[in-house]
MARTORZA-312161 format. One line per field, with one value per residue (C-alpha): residue in one letter; x, y, z. Coordinates in steps of 0.02 Angstrom, whole numbers, plus 50000, padded with zeros to 5 digits. Example, Ala and Ser with C-alpha at 12.3 -4.5 7.8 and 13.67 -1.06 7.14 Angstrom:
! MARTORZA-312161
lodren = [A, S]
c1 = [50615, 50684]
c2 = [49775, 49947]
c3 = [50390, 50357]
This chain:
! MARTORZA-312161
lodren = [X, X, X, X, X, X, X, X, X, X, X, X, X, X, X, X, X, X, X, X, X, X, X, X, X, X, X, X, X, X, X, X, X, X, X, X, X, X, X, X, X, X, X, X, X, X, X, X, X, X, X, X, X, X, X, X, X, X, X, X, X, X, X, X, X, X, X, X, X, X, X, X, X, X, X, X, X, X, X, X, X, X, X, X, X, X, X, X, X, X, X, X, X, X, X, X, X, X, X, X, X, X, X, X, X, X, X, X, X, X, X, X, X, X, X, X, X, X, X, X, X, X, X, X, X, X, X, X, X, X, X, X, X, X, X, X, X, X, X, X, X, X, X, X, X, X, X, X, X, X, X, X, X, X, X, X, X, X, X, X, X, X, X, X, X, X, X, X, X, X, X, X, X, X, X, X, X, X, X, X, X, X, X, X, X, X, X, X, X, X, X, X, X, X, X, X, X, X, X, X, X, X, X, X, X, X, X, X, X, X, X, X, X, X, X, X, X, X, X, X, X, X, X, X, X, X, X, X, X, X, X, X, X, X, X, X, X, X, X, X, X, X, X, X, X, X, X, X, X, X, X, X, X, X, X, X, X, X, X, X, X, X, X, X, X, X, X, X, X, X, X, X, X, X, X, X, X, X, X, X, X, X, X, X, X, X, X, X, X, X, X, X, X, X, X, X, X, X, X, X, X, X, X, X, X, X, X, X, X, X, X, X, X, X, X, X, X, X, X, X, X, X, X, X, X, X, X, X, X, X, X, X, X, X, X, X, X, X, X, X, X, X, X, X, X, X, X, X, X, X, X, X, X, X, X, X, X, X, X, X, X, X, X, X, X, X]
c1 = [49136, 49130, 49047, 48900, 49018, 49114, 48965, 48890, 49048, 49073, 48882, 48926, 49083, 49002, 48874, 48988, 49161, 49263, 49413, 49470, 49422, 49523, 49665, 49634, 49616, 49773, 49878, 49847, 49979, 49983, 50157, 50226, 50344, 50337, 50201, 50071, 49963, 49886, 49836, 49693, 49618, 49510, 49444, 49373, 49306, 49231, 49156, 49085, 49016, 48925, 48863, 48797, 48680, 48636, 48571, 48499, 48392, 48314, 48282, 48203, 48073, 48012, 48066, 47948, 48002, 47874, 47909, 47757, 47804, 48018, 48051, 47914, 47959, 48152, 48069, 47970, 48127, 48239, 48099, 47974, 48057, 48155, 48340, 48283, 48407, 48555, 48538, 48478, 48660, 48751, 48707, 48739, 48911, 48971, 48943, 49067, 49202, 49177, 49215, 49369, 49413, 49405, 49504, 49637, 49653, 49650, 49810, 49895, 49865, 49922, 50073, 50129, 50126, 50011, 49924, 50074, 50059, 49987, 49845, 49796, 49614, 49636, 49659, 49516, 49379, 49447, 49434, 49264, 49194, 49272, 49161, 49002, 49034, 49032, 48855, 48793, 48849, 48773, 48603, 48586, 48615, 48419, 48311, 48294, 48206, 48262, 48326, 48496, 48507, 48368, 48467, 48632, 48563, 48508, 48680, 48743, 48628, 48665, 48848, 48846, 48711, 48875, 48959, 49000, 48902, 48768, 48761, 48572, 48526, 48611, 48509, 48348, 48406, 48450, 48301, 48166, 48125, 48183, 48182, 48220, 48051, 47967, 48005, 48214, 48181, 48095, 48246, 48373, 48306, 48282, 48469, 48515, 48422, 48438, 48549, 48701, 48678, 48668, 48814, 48922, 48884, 48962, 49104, 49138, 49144, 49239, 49376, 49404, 49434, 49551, 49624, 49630, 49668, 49845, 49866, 49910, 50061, 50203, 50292, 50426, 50587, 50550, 50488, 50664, 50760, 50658, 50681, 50865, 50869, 50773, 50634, 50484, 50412, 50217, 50089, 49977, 49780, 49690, 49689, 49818, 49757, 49582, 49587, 49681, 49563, 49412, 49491, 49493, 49324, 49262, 49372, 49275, 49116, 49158, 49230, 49029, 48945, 49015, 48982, 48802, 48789, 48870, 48860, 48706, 48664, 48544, 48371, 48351, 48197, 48086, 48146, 48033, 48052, 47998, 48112, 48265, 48421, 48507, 48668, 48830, 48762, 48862, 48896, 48957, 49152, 49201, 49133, 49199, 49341, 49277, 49127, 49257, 49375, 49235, 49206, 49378, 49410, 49360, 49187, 49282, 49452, 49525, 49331, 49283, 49156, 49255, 49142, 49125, 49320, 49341, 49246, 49330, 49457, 49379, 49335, 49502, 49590, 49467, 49489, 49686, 49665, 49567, 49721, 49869, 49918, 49957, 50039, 50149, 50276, 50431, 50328, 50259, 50441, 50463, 50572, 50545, 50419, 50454, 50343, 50197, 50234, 50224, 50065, 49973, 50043, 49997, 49816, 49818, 49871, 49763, 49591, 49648, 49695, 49550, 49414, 49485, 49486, 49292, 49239, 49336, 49237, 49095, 49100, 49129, 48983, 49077]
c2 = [47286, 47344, 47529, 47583, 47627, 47468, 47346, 47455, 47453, 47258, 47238, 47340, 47236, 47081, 47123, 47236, 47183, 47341, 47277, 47366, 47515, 47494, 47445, 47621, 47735, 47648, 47658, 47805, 47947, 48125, 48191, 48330, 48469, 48651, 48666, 48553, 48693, 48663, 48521, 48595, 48698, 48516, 48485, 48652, 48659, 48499, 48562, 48719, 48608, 48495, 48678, 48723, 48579, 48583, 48771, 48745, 48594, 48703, 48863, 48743, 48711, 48888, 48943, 48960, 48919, 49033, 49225, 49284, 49209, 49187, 49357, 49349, 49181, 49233, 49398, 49288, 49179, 49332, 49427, 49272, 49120, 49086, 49101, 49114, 49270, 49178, 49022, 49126, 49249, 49072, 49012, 49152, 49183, 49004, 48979, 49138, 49064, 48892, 48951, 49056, 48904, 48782, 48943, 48911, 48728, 48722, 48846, 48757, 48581, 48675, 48775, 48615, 48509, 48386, 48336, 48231, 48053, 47946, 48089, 48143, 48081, 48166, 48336, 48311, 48269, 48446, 48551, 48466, 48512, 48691, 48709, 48634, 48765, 48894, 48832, 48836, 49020, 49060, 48964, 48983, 49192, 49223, 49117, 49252, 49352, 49539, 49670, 49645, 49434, 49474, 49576, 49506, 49332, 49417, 49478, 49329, 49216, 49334, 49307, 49106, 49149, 49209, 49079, 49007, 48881, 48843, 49013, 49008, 48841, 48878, 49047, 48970, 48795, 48912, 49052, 48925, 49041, 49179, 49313, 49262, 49229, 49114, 48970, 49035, 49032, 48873, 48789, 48856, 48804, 48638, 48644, 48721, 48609, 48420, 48387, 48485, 48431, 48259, 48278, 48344, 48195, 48097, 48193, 48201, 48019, 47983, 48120, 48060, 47879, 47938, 48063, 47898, 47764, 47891, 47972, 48157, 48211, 48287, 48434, 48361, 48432, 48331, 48183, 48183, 48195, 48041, 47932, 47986, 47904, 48047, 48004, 48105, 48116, 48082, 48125, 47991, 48052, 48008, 48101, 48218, 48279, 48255, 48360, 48509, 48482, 48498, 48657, 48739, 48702, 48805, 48950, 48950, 48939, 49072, 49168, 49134, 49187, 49349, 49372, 49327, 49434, 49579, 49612, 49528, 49492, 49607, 49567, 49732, 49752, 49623, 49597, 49707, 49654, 49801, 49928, 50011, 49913, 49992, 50056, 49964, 49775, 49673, 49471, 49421, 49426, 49246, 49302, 49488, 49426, 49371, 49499, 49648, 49560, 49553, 49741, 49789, 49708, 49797, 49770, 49688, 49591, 49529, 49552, 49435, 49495, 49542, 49448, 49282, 49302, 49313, 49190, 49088, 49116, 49076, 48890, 48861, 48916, 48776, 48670, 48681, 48686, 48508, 48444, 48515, 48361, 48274, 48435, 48452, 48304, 48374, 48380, 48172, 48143, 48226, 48380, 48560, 48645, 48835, 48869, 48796, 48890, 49045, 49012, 48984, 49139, 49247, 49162, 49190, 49387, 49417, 49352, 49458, 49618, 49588, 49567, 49715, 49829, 49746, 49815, 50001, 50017, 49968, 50092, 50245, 50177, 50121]
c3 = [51344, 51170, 51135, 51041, 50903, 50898, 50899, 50742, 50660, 50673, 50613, 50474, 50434, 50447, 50295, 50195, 50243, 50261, 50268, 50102, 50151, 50320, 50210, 50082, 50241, 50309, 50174, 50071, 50078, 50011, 49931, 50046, 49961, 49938, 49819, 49942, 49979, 49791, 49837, 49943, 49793, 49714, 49891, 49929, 49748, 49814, 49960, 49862, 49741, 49911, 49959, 49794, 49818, 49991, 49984, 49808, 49852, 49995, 49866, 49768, 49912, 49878, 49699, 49556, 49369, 49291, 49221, 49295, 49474, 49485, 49559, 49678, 49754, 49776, 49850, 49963, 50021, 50070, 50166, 50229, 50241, 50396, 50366, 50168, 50145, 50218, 50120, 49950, 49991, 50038, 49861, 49782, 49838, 49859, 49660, 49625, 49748, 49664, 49502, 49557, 49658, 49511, 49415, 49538, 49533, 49352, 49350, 49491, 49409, 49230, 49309, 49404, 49246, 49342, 49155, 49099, 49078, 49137, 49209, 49047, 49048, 49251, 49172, 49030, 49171, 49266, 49123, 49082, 49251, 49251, 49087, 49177, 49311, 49196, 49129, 49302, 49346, 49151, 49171, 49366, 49331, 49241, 49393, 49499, 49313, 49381, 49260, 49273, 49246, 49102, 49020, 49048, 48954, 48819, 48770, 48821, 48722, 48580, 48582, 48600, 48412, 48338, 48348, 48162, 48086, 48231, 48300, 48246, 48304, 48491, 48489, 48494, 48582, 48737, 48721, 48669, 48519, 48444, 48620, 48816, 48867, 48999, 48882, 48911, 49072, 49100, 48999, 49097, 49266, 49179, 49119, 49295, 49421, 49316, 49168, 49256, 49423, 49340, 49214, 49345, 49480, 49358, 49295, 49476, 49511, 49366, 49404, 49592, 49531, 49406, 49542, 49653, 49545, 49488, 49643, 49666, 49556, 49574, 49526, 49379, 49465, 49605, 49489, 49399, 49591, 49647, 49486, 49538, 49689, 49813, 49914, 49918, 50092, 50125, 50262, 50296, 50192, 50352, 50484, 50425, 50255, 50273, 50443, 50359, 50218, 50336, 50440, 50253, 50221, 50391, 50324, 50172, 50262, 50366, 50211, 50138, 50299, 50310, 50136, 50174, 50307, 50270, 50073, 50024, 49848, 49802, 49687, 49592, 49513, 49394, 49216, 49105, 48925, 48860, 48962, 48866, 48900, 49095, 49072, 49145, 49102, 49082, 49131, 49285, 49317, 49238, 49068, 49082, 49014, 48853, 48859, 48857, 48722, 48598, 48629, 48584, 48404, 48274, 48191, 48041, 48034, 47879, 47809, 47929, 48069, 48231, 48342, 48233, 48243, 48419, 48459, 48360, 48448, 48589, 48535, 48493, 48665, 48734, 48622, 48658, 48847, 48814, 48711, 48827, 48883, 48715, 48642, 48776, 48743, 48832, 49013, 48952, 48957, 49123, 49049, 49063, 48970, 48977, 48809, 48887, 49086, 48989, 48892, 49046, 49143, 48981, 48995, 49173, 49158, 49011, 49109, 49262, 49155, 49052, 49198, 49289, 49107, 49111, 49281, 49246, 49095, 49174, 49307, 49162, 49077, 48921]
């Protein structure tokens, strides 16, 4: 007598004919070596990502885009609405550990050499989305309109208005004028809550087919021992991976909860335009980086402005990380690359030295 489950699953098959994906679950393997672990970084990024939604979509039940109302409707969700603290602090936290998360996989997939051919347009979707992440934290940061997100956009929206050539015009696309107003805030939620949720979807989509359609790479020493005659063991994707994929995913949620529960993210006060700047802002941690750079070179460099020059600088470290994988030749070829291994541990040490030199300064109010 067939179950429940089997009767729904043969209706099901008789109208959409599963048999591929019978044959996809069946077949699909996952390389196993010493650097597998990495391979967990893109699905809890994933699962962050699913997060972000969930708990934003239910904020958004309660939130108002207005200056005159923002702060008062996240006030209302952490002190009226049932469970409105939890899944405001769930939100909040989960978008810094998806950022460091997509941090992580983007140095794993760099450090492993995973970009080579054929996975180059692979690598250009990833570095895509870790830029789209970076727009959320940024836009996402001024909805809740207290002092510190006010005045943190302001210098950041001043910064992206140095930027040569259409410094001006990104000024007042971002603020909706010439000041962060209501209009600034009304375009970020825009921004925030539709054309990145929608840009991303799709950036998404297209980077798991490409991730599918190449399969997960390799590190090259063990490429060049297999075109040598080795054999590279696999464990089977389902149940295997997936299961020690999902068993990550509750540490992460667990990692969030506590967060949630025991450091909250506070509100602070309303944003006051007309208050003096409080001392210590500054952005949050993935743009300290940058933020505390531009504070250290010199007002004027080779008579150019320091500022125009370092973020110049800026532009052209993306645009590089964007073009790694048809600079580096020697890993297309499958052969060591030692130039490019260091250039992404120096990136990696300077954002860590950097960010920490951001939060010491910080805290002696320099």
């Amino acid at each position: 007598m067939p179950t429940t489950q089997q009767r729904l699953l043969t209706w099901l098959d008789e109208r959409l004919d599963l048999s591929e994906l019978r044959h996809f679950i069946a077949e699909k393997g996952v390389p196993v070596h010493a650097h597998k672990v990495w391979y967990y970084l893109g699905g809890i990024t994933l699962f962050l990502f699913g997060l972000q939604v969930g708990t934003g979509i239910l904020l958004l039940l309660y939130y108002r885009p207005s200056a005159a109302e923002a702060y008062e409707s996240v006030q209302f969700i952490v002190t009226q609405v049932e469970f409105g603290w939890l899944i405001r602090n769930l939100h909040a936290w989960s978008a810094n550990l998806l950022i460091a998360m997509a941090f992580a996989h983007l140095f794993s997939v760099f450090l492993l050499k995973a970009y080579r051919k054929p996975r180059e347009l692979t690598w250009l979707s990833g570095v895509l989305l870790l830029f789209l992440m970076l727009a959320f934290g940024f836009s996402g940061y001024l909805l809740p309109w207290n002092e510190l997100s006010f005045f943190a956009t302001k210098v950041g929206t001043v910064i992206a208005g140095s930027v040569p050539l259409v410094g001006t015009f990104l000024l007042r696309l971002l603020r909706g004028g010439d000041e962060v107003t209501g209009a600034t805030l009304s375009r970020f939620y825009g921004l925030h809550v539709a054309i990145l949720p929608a840009a991303t979807t799709l950036l998404i989509t297209a980077h798991l087919l490409l991730v599918q359609r190449q399969g997960m790479s390799v590190p090259p020493g063990i490429e060049r021992r297999m075109r040598a005659g080795g054999r590279l063991r696999q464990m089977p994707f389902f149940p295997n991976y997936l299961l020690r994929d999902v068993m990550l995913w509750y540490v992460a949620l667990g990692i969030l909860a506590a967060l949630a529960a025991f450091s909250p993210w506070e509100l602070g006060k309303k944003a006051d335009p007309f208050a003096p700047v409080p001392a210590g802002i500054r952005p949050e941690w993935y743009f300290l980086a940058m933020f505390q750079t531009l504070k250290v070179i010199p007002g004027h460099v080779f008579g150019m402005e320091g500022e125009v020059l370092g973020i110049a600088g800026f532009g052209l470290a993306a645009l590089w990380l964007v073009l790694v994988p048809f600079l580096d030749r020697r890993a297309s070829r499958g052969e060591p690359s030692p130039a490019f291994t260091a250039a992404g541990i120096l990136a990696l040490t300077y954002l860590v030295a950097f960010t920490v030199f951001g939060y010491v300064a910080a805290l002696r109010g320099q």
